[in-house]
C-alpha positions in Angstrom: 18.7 30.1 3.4 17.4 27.6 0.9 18.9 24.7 2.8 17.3 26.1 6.3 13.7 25.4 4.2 14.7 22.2 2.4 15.7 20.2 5.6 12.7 22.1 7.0 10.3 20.8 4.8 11.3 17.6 4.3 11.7 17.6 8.4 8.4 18.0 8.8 7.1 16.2 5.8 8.6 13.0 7.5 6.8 13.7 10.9 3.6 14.2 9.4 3.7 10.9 7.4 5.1 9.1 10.8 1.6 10.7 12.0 -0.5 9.2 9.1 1.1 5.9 9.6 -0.3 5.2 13.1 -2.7 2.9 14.5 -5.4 4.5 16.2 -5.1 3.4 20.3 -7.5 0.2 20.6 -10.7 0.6 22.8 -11.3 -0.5 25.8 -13.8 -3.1 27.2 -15.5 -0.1 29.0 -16.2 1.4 25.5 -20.3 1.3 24.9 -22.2 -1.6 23.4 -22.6 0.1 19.9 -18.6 0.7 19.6 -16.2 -1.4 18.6 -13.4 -2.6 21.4 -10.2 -4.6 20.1 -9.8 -5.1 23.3 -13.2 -7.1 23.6 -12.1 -8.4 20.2 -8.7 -9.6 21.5 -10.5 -12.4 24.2 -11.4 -14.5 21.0 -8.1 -14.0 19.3 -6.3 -15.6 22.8 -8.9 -18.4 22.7 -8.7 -19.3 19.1 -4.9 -18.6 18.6 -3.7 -20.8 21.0 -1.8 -23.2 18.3 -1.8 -23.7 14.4 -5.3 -25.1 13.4 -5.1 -25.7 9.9 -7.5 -28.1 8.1 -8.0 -31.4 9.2 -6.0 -30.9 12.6 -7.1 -31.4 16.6 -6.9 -27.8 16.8 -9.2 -27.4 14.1 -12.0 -28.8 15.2 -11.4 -27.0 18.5 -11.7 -23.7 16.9 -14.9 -25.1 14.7 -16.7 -25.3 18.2 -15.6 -22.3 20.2 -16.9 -20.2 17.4 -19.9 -21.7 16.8 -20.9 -21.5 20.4 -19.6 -18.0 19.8 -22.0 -17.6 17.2 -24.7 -19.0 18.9 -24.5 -16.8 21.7 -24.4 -13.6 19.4 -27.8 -14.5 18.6 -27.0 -16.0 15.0 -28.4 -18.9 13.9 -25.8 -21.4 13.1 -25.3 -23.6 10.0 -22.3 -25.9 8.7 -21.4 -26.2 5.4 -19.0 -29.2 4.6 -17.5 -30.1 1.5 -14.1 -31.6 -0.4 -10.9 -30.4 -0.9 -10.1 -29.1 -4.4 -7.0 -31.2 -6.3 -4.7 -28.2 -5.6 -5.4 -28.2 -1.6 -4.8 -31.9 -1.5 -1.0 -30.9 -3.5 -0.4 -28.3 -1.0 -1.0 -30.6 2.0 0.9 -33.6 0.5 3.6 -31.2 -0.5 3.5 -29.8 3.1 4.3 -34.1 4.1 0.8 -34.8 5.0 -2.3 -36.8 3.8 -5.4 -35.4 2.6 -7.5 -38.7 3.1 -10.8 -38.3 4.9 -10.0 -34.3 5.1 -12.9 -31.9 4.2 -13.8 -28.6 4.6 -16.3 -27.1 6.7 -17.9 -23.7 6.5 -19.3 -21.6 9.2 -22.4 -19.9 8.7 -24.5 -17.7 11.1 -27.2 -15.6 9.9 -28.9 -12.4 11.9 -32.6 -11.8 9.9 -33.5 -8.5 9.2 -36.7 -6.9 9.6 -37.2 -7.3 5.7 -36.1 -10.5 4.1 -36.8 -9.6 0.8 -33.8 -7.7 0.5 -30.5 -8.1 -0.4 -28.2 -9.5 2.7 -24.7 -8.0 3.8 -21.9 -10.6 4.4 -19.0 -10.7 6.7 -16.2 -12.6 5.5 -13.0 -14.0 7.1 -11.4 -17.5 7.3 -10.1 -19.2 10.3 -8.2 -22.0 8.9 -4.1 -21.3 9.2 -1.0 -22.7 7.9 0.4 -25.4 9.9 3.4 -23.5 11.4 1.2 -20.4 12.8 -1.4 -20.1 15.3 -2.3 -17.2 12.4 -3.3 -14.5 15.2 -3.3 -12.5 12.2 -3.9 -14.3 9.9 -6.7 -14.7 9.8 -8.0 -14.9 13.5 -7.9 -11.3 14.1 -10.4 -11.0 11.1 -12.7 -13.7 12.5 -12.9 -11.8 16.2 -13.4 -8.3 14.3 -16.3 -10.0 13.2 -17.7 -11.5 16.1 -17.2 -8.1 17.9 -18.7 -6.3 14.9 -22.0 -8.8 15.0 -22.3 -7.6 18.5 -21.8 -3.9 18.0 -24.0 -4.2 14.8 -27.2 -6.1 17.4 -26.6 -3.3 20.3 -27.2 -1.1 17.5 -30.5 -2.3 17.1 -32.5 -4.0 14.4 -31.5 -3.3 10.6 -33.6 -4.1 7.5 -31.5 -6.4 5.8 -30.1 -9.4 6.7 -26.8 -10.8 7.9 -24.8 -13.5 6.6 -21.3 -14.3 8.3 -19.2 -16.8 6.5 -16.0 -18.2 8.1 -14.7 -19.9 5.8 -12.5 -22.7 6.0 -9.1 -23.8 3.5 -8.8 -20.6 2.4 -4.9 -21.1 3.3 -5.2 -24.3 0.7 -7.2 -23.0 -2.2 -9.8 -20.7 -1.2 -11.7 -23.9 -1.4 -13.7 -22.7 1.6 -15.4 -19.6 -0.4 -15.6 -21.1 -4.1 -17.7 -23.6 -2.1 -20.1 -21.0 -0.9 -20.1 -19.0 -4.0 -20.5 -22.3 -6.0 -23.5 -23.4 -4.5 -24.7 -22.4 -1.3 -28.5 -21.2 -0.8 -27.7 -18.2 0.7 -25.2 -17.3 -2.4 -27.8 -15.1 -4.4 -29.3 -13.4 -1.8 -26.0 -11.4 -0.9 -25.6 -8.2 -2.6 -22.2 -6.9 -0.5 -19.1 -8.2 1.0 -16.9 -7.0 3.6 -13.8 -8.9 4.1 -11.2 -9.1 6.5 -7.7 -10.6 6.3 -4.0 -9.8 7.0 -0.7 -10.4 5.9 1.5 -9.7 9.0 0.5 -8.4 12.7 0.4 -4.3 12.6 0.2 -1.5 10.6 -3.3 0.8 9.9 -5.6 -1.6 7.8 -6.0 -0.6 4.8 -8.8 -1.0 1.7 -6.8 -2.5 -1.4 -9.9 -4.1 -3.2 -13.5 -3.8 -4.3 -16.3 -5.0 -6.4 -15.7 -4.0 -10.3 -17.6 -0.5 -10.7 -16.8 0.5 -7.5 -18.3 4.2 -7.5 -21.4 4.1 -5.1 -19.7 1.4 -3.0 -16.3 3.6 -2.4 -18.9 6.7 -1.8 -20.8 4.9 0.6 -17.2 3.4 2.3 -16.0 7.0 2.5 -18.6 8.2 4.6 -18.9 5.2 6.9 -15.0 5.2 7.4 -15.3 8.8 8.8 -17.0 7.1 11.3 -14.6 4.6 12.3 -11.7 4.9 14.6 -8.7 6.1 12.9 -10.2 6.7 9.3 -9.6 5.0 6.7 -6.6 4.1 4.4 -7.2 3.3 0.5 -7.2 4.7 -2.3 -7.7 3.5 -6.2 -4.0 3.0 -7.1 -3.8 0.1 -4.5 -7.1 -1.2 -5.8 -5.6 -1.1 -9.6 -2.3 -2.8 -8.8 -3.8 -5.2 -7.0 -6.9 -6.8 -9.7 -3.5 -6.7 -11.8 -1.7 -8.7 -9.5 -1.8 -12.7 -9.2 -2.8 -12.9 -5.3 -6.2 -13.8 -4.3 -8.4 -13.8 -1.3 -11.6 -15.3 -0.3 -13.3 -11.6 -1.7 -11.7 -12.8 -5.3 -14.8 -15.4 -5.6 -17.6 -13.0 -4.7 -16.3 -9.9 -6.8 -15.6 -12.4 -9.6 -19.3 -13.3 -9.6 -19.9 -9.5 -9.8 -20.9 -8.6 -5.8 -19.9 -5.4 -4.5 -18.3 -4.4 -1.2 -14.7 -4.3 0.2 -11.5 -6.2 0.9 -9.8 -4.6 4.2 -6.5 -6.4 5.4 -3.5 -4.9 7.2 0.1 -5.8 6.5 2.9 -4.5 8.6 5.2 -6.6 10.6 5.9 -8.9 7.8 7.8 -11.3 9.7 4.5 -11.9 11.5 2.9 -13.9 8.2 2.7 -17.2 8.5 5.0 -17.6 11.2 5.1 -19.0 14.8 5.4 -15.4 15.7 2.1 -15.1 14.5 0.6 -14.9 18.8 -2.3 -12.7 20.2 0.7 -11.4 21.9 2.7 -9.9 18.8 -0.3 -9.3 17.5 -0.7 -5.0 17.1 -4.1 -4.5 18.8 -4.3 -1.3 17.0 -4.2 -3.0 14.1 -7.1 -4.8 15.1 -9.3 -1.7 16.2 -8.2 -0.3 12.7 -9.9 -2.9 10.6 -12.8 -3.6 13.3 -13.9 -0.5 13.3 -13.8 0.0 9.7 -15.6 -3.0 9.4 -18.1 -2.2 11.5 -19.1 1.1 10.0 -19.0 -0.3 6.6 -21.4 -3.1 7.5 -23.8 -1.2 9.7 -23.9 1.4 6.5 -24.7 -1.8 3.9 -26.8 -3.1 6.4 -29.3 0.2 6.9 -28.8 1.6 3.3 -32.0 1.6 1.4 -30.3 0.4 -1.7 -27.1 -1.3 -2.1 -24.3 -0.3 -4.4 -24.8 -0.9 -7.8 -21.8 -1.7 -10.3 -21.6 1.7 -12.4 -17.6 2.9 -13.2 -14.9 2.7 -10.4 -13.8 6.6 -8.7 -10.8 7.7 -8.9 -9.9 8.4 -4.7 -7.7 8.6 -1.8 -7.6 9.0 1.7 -5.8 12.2 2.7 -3.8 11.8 6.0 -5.6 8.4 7.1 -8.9 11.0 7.0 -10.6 11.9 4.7 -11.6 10.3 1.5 -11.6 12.4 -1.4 -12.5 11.3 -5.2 -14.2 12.2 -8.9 -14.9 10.3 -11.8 -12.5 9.2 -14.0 -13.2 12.1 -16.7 -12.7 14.7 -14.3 -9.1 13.8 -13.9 -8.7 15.1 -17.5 -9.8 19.0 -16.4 -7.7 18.3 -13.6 -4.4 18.4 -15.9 -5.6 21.3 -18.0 -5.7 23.2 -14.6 -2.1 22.1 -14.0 -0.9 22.8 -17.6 -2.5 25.8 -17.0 -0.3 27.0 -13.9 2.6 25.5 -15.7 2.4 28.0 -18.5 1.8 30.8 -16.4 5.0 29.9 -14.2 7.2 29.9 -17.3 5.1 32.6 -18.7 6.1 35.0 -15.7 10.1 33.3 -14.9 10.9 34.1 -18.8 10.0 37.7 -18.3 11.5 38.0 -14.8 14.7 35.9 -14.7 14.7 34.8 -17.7 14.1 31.3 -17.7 14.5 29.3 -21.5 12.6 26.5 -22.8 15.7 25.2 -23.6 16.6 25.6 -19.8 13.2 23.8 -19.0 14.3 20.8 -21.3 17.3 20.2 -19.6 15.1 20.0 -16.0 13.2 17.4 -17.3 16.2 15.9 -18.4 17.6 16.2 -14.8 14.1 13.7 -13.8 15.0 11.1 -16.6 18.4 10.9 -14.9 16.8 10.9 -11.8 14.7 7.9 -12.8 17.0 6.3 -14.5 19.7 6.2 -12.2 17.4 5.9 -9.1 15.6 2.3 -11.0 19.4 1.0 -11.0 20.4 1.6 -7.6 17.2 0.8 -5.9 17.6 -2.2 -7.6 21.1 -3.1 -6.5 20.4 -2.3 -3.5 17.6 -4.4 -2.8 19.2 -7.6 -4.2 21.4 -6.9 -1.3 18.9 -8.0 1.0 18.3 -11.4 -0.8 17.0 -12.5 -4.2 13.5 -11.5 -5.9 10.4 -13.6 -4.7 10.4 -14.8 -8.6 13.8 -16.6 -7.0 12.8 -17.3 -3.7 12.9 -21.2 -4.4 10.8 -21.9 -1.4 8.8 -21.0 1.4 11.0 -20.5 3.8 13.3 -18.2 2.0 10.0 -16.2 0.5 9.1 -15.6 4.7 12.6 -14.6 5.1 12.5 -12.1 2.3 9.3 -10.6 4.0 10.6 -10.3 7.3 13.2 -8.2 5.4 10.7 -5.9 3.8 12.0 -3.2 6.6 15.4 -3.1 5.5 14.2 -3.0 1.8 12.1 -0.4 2.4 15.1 1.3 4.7 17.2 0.8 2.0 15.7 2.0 -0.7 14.6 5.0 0.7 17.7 5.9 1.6 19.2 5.5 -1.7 16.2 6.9 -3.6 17.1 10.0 -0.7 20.9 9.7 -1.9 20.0 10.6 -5.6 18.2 13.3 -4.9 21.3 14.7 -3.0 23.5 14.6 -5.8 20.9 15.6 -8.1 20.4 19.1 -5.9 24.2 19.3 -5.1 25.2 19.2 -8.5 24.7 16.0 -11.2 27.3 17.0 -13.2 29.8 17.9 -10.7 31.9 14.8 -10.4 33.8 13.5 -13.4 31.6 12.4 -15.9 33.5 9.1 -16.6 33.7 8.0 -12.9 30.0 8.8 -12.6 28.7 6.9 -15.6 31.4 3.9 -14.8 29.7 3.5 -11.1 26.3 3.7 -12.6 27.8 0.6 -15.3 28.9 -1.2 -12.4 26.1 -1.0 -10.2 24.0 -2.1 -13.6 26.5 -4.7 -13.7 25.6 -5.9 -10.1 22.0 -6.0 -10.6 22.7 -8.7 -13.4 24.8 -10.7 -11.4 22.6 -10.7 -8.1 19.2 -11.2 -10.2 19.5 -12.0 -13.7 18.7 -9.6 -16.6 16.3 -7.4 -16.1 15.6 -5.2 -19.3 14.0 -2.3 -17.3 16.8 -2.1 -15.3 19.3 -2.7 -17.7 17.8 -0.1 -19.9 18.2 2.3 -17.2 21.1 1.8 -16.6 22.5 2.4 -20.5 20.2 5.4 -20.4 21.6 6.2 -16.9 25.1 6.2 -17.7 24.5 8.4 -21.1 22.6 11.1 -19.3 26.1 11.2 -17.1 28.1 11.2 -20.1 26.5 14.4 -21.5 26.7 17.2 -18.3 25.6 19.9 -20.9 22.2 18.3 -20.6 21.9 19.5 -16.9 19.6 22.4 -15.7 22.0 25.6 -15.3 19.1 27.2 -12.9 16.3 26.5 -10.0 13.3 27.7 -12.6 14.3 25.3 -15.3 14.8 22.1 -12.7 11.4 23.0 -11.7 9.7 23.7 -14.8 11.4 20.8 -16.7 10.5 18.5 -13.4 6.9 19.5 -13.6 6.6 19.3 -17.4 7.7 15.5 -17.0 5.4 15.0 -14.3 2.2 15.9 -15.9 3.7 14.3 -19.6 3.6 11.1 -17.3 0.1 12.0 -15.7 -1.5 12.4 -19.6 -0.4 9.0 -20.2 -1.5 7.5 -17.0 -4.8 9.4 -17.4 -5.1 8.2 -20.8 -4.5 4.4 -19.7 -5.4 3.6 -16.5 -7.2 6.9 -14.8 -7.4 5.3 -11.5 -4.0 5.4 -11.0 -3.6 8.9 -12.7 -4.5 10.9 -9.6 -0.8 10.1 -7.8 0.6 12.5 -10.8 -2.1 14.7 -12.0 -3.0 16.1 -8.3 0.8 16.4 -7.1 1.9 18.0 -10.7 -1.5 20.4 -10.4 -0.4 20.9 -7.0 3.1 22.0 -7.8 2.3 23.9 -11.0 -0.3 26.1 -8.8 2.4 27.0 -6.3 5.1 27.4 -9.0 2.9 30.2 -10.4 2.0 31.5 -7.1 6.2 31.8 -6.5 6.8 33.0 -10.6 4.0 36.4 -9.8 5.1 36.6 -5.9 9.0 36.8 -5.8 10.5 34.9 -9.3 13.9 35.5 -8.1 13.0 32.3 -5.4 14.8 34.3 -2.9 12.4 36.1 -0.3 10.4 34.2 1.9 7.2 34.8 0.6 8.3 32.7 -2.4 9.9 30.3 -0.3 7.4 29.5 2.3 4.5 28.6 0.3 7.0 25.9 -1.8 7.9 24.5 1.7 4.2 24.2 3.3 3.5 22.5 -0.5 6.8 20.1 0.0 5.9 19.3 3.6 1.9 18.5 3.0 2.8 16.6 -0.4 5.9 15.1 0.7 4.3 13.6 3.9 1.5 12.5 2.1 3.3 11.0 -1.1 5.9 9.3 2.0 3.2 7.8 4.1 1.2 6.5 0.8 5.1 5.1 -0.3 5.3 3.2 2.8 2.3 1.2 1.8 3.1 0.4 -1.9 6.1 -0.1 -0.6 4.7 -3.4 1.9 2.9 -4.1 -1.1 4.8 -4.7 -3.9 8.3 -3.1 -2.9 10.0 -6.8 -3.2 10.0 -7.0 -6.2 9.6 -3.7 -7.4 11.7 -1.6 -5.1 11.5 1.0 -7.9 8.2 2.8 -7.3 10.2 4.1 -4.2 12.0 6.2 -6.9 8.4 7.2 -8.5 7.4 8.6 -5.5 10.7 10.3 -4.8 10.5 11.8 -8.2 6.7 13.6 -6.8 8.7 14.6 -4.0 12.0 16.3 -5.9 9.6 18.2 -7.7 8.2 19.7 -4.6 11.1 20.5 -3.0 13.5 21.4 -6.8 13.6 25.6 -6.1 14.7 24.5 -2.3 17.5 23.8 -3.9 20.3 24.8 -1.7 23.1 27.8 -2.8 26.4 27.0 -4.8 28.8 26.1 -2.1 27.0 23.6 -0.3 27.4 21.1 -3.7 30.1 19.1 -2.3 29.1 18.7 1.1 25.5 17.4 -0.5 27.8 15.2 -3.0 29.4 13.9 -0.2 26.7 13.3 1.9 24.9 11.9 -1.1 27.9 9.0 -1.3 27.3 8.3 2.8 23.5 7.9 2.7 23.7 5.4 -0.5 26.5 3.2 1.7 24.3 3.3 4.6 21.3 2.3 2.6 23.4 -0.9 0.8 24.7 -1.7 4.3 21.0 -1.7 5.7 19.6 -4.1 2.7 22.9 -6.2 3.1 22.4 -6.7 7.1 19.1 -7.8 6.5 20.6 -11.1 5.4 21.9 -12.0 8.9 19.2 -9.9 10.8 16.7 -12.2 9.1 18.1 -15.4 7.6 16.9 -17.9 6.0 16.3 -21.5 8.1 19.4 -23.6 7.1 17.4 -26.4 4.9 16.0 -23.4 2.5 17.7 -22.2 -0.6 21.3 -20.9 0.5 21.3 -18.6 -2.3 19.0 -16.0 -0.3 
């Protein structure tokens, strides 16, 4: 019976992130003045896209015209600003085998007055140089035609009171040379008080808001309530902004938020292979990608641009979207009531299965035992696995083979998942079933291959030693449902008080899953503690499928994000996810067919990562290591 609601839940866990995951269907050109049409959008993207058009190029100065005429006829009033390449853009292009000499960069500026020009002006931001081998329909010409649409939505809308400034900004591919020349020095720098930035690495997928102005409160309160405007919702939450101000990338919105501006950074990034390719065409390009971040854009600016004050720089919220909806958030504080709630519910669970079934702390230890091994063993393979598919972008050598590894991001992701799904098999069928020696002498090879694939790793390599001990030592497993989940739960929220404690913006992934699965243990302890009827068993499974497709759609995006090179927050998430689903744990005599099934997924997930190699190789002149 409990395998009927496990493959249930996780059935229907899996649709609903599928669901999340979509692009809303683009407008049409029929769509009213004051909406915003990809499909209107998508008639600059063909016109500018035609061919690469990076700096200094025929093509270049092709685009510089069509979009200044562009911006002419939108009613803007049109301004260059031209200025030198920065000593690292003149490396790049030399590196690249061309000359920098007589190359400079030029700005595009277009500025729509509001009815009150002592206030602070709203920006749109996007650049439309690209990298010589890509016509960048993505990258970032999609961004530039959101805008020009957006401009024209935002005049049909009628007058605003503040002004605004659009900045297309030029070598941004080189050195962002095109924005630290606005922000160094232009006249219309100080009178901008927000940002909203477009860019994209790839051609699909929802776009999604990964950064902000520091103290983002008022600004991410303001974003949620435009975005509910916009087709398709929104996608972001303050984990994605966290990782990435720890992250070396940068865009154009690194200058502004540097000098302290608020406002938003929206890009999309599936189909890799798309990013700074020749693939990169208004014809691959995912047009419902490009409503996704028009629209957003749109409602974000048209809010800055009617708001009586702009947002002020106070502490950053701690927020997600639920389901590509709704955006929900609280201050960083809050988070800490948040796990006394779920401590709370914990206590009561044990409280009640200790009376009932008779559940030990002992018991309770050994689940969260069962997660370390989960962890551990799940950092190892997802790591073996993913070197598979080519080495870490720390190794890429080149260009060439760093695109490859992106266009493999897929199969990465495919693979991991998979193997990530694989330990949880063997962890509900049984750990401890197979011989203790074979199983800590594969987890000592697979350690062994991560080394030999991508150099010592000490993470990995300590997971594996602490890996192969847990397997050593099958006395340390849980012996029943209530102390797998207890135990699971317990090293959940031990992991949320240190995340709170450190970087509360990131806390929420833990503290509102492990609230959310201590509430519903308690629920099952006072309900039905023998986990067998289903009025127990229901409520888990509606937890495990809401949770599980929400923690599996929000996976999917780290996973674009920084799963290359960390193909272990896969196992994170999957940890969330066993503790949802732990009393689903299916009876007795299925544990070998899980074991075995367990073994079958983790091949197919290696042979995935491994095919990516000749799905996607690398061109023949790049490193032949990849």
């Amino acid at each position: 019976m409990r395998l009927l609601w496990l493959v249930g839940s996780l059935a229907v866990a899996l649709l609903i992130a599928v669901l999340t995951l979509q692009v809303p269907a683009p407008v049409g050109t029929g769509a009213p003045a004051t909406a915003f049409s990809a499909e209107r959008a998508m008639a600059d993207v063909r016109e500018i896209a035609q061919r690469p058009h990076p700096v200094g190029s025929a093509d270049h100065a092709r685009v510089q015209a069509i979009l200044l005429q562009r911006m002419a006829a939108l009613g803007l009033q049109t301004s260059i600003q031209p200025g030198p390449l920065s000593p690292a853009a003149v490396q790049r292009i030399e590196r690249g085998g061309g000359s920098a000499a007589g190359i400079e960069l030029t700005n595009l500026i277009g500025v729509l007055p509001g009815r009150d020009p002592r206030l602070p002006a709203v920006a749109l931001m996007a650049h439309y140089d690209t990298v010589p081998g890509s016509a960048g329909a993505a990258d970032d010409t999609a961004g530039v035609a959101a805008i020009l649409e957006t401009v024209r939505a935002v005049r049909a809308r009628g007058p605003a009171d503040r002004t605004l400034v659009v900045l297309l900004t030029d070598g941004e591919e080189l050195n962002l040379d095109g924005a630290r020349a606005f922000w160094g020095g232009h006249p219309l720098r100080d009178r901008i008080g927000a940002v909203v930035n477009l860019e994209a690495r790839g051609g699909g997928g929802r776009a999604m808001m990964f950064e902000t102005g520091r103290g983002n409160a008022e600004t991410i309160r303001l974003f949620a309530r435009a975005g509910a405007r916009a087709t398709g919702g929104v996608s972001s939450n303050s984990l994605a902004v966290f990782v990435y101000a720890l992250m070396p990338n940068g865009t154009d919105f690194t200058i502004p938020r540097d000098r302290g501006v608020q406002g938003i950074n929206l890009a999309f990034i599936g189909r890799p292979e798309q990013y700074h390719a020749a693939a990169s065409t208004p014809a691959a390009l995912d047009r419902g990608s490009v409503q996704h971040i028009g629209a957003q854009a749109l409602e974000m600016a048209d809010a800055l641009l009617r708001a009586p004050t702009l947002p002020a720089r106070t502490d950053n919220l701690v927020y997600a979207d639920l389901f590509g909806g709704v955006v929900v958030g609280h201050a960083p504080a809050t988070g800490w009531g948040l796990l006394a709630l779920a401590v709370l519910g914990l206590g009561l669970a044990v409280w009640r299965a200790r009376a009932r079934v008779g559940l030990t702390f002992a018991d309770a230890g050994r689940g969260a035992v069962d997660g370390l091994w989960f962890l551990s063993v799940g950092i190892v393979l997802t790591q073996a696995v993913r070197l598979l598919a080519g080495p870490l972008s720390a190794r890429a050598g080149n260009a060439d083979t760093y695109y490859a590894l992106l266009a493999r991001l897929p199969w990465m992701e495919a693979g991991a998942t998979l193997t990530v799904l694989a330990v949880t098999l063997a962890l509900l069928g049984g750990r401890t079933r197979p011989d203790r020696r074979v199983s800590a002498g594969a987890i000592a090879a697979a350690t062994a291959l991560t080394v030999i694939l991508g150099g010592v790793d000490v993470v990995v390599v300590g997971a594996g030693v602490i890996a192969a001990g847990l397997s050593l030592a099958p006395g340390l497993a849980a012996r029943s449902a209530w102390g797998g989940w207890t135990g699971l739960i317990g090293l959940v929220l031990i992991v949320a008080t240190a995340a709170q404690a450190a970087a509360p913006e990131a806390a929420f992934l833990f503290v509102w899953t492990g609230l959310l699965a201590a509430a519903v243990a308690a629920l099952a302890a006072f309900v039905d503690p023998g986990l067998t009827r289903a009025r127990s068993l229901a409520p888990v499974a509606i937890v495990a499928a809401l949770g599980g497709g929400w923690l599996a759609a929000l996976t999917h995006s780290v996973f674009l994000g920084v799963g290359m090179d960390l193909p272990a927050v896969v196992v994170l998430m999957g940890l969330l996810v066993l503790m949802l689903v732990r009393p689903l744990s299916p009876e007795r005599a299925l544990v070998r067919p899980l074991l075995l099934a367990g073994l079958a997924v983790l091949l197919v997930g290696g042979g995935l990562s491994l095919a990516a190699r000749f799905v996607e190789p690398v061109p023949a002149a790049a490193d032949a290591g990849a």
